[in-house]
KEVO-439084 format. One record per residue (C-alpha): residue number from 1; x, y, z. Coordinates in Angstrom, 2 decimals. Layout:
residues N
R  pos       xx       yy       zz
R  NUM        X        Y        Z
...
end
This chain:
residues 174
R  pos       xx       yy       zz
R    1     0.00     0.00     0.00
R    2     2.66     2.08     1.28
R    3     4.66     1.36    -2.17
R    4     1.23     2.03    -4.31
R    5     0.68     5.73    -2.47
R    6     4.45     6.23    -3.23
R    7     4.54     5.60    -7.17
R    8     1.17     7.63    -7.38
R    9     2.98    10.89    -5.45
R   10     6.00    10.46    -7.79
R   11     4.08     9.80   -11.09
R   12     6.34     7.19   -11.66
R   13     6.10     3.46   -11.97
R   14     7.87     1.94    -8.82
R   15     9.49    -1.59    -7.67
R   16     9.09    -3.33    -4.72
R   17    12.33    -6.05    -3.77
R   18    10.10    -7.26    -0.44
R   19     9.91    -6.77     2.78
R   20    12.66    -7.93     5.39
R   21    12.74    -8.43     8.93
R   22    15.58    -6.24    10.20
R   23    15.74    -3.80     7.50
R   24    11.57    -3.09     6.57
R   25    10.46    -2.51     2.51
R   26    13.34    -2.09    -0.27
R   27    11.62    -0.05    -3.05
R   28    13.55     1.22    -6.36
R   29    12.40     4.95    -7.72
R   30    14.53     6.55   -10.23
R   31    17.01     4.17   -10.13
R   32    17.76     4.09    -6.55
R   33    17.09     1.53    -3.79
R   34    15.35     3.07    -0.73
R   35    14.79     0.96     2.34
R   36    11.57     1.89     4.59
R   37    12.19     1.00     8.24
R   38     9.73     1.10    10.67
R   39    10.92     1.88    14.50
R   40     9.34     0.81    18.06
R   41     7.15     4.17    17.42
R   42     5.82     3.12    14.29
R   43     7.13     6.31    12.30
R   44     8.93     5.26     8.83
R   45    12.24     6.10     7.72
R   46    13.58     6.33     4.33
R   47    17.35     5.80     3.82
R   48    19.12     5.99     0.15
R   49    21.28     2.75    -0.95
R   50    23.44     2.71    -4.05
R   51    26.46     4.91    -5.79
R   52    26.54     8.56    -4.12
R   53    26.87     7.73    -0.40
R   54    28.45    11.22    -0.09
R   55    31.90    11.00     1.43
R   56    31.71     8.17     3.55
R   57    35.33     7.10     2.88
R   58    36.87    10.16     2.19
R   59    38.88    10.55     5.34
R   60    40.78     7.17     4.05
R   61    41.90     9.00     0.40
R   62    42.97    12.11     2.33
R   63    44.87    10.34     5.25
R   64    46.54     7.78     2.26
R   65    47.23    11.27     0.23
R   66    48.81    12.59     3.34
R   67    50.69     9.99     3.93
R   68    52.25    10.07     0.44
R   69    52.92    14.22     1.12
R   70    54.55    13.43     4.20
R   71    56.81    10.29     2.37
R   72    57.66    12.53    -0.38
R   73    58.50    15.57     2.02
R   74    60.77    13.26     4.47
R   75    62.46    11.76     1.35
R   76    63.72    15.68    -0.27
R   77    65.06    16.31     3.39
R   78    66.65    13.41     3.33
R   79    68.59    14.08    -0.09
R   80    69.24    17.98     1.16
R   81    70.69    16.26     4.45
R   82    72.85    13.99     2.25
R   83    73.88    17.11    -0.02
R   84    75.06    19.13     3.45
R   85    77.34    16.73     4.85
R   86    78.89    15.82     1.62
R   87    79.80    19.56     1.20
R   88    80.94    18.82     4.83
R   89    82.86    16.57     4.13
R   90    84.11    17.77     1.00
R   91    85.62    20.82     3.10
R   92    87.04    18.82     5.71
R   93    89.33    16.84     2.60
R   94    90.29    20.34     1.40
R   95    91.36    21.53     4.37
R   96    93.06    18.51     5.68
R   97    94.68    18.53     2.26
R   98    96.21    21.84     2.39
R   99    97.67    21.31     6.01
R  100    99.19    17.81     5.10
R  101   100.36    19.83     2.02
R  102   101.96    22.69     3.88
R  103   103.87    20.87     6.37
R  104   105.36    18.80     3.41
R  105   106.32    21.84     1.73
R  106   109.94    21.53     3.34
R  107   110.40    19.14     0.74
R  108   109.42    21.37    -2.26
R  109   106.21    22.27    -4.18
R  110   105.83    19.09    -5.88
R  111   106.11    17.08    -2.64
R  112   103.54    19.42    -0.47
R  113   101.11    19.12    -3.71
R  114   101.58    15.24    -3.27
R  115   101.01    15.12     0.07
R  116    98.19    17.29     0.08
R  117    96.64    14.99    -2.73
R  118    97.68    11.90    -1.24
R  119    95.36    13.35     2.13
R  120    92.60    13.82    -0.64
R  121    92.82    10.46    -2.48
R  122    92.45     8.57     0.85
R  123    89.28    10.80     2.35
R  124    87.66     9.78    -1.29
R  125    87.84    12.57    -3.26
R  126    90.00    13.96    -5.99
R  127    92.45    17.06    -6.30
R  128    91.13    19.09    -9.17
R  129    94.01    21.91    -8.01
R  130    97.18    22.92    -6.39
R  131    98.95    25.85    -5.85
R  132   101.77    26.59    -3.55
R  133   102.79    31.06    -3.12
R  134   105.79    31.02    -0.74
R  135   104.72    28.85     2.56
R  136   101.14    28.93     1.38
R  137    99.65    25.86    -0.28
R  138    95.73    26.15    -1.80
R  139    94.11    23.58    -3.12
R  140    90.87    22.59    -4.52
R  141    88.98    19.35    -4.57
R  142    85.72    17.77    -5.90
R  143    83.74    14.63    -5.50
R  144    80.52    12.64    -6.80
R  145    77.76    12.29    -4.85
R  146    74.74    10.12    -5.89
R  147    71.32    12.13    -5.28
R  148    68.66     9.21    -5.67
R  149    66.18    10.43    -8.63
R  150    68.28    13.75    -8.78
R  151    71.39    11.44   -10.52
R  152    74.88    12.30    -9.15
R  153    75.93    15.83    -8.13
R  154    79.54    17.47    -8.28
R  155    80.73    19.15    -4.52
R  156    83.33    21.21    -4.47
R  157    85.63    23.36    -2.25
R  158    88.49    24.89    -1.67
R  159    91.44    25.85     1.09
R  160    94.72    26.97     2.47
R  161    97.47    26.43     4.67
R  162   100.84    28.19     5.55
R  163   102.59    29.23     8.64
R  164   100.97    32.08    10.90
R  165   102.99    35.49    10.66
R  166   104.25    36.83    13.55
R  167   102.01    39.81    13.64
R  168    98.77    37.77    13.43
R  169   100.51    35.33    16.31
R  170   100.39    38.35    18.98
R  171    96.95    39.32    18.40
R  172    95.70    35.56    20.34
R  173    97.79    36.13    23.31
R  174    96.40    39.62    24.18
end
């Protein structure tokens, strides 16, 4: 009856799929499935089933999209941190380097500018320069460092040794 009063209001012809215990009358109007349920007070309810639930669900796709923001976030800090301490530690050869090279210098240019690259070679890195003015040695040094997805990137840098003159010696002691 229910169903018949229902297709007449609409205008429209309407299906019935039967009634059920738990759940009351399934009836189909433009397409959709609606379920009549009838509580302990005897009042009916009318509850859409089908496609178009509105966004039950969507706190899943955003906390899975998050999730991929926050991988993708964590992984670019993680190349810039790899990027920082390979200029670190591209430094730390150079100036290593140029000490080792300018207490070898007693021996002559060519034997500070080995020393200073042998000092390079062994920290992993290569000696792209050396220079020696007077007690002064300056040299320059590079490396490969692999990036991930960003391929391999070039660090350089660059230093200098020599003995302290007396002038600049006095000014610590003050």
């Amino acid at each position: 009856m229910l169903v018949r009063l229902l297709g007449a209001v609409l205008g429209r012809a309407v299906r019935e799929r039967g009634a059920d215990a738990v759940n009351g009358w399934w009836v189909q109007v433009r397409g959709w499935w609606l379920r009549y349920s009838f509580g302990g007070s005897g009042a009916a309810a009318v509850r859409r089933e089908g496609f178009g639930r509105g966004d039950r669900g969507a706190a899943s796709v955003f906390a899975a999209l998050a999730l991929a923001g926050l991988v993708g976030v964590t992984a670019l800090i993680g190349q810039v941190g790899v990027g920082v301490v390979a200029r670190h530690r591209a430094q730390a050869a150079a100036d290593l380097g140029a000490l080792a090279g300018a207490g070898a210098l007693a021996g002559g240019a060519e034997a500070g500018c080995a020393a200073a690259g042998e000092v390079v070679r062994r920290m992993k890195f290569r000696m792209e320069g050396c220079e020696v003015h007077g007690w002064d040695v300056f040299i320059a040094v590079a490396g490969k460092i692999p990036m991930g997805l960003f391929g391999d990137r070039t660090v350089r840098s660059v230093a200098g040794a020599g003995p302290v003159e007396e002038s600049d010696a006095t000014i610590g002691n003050r």
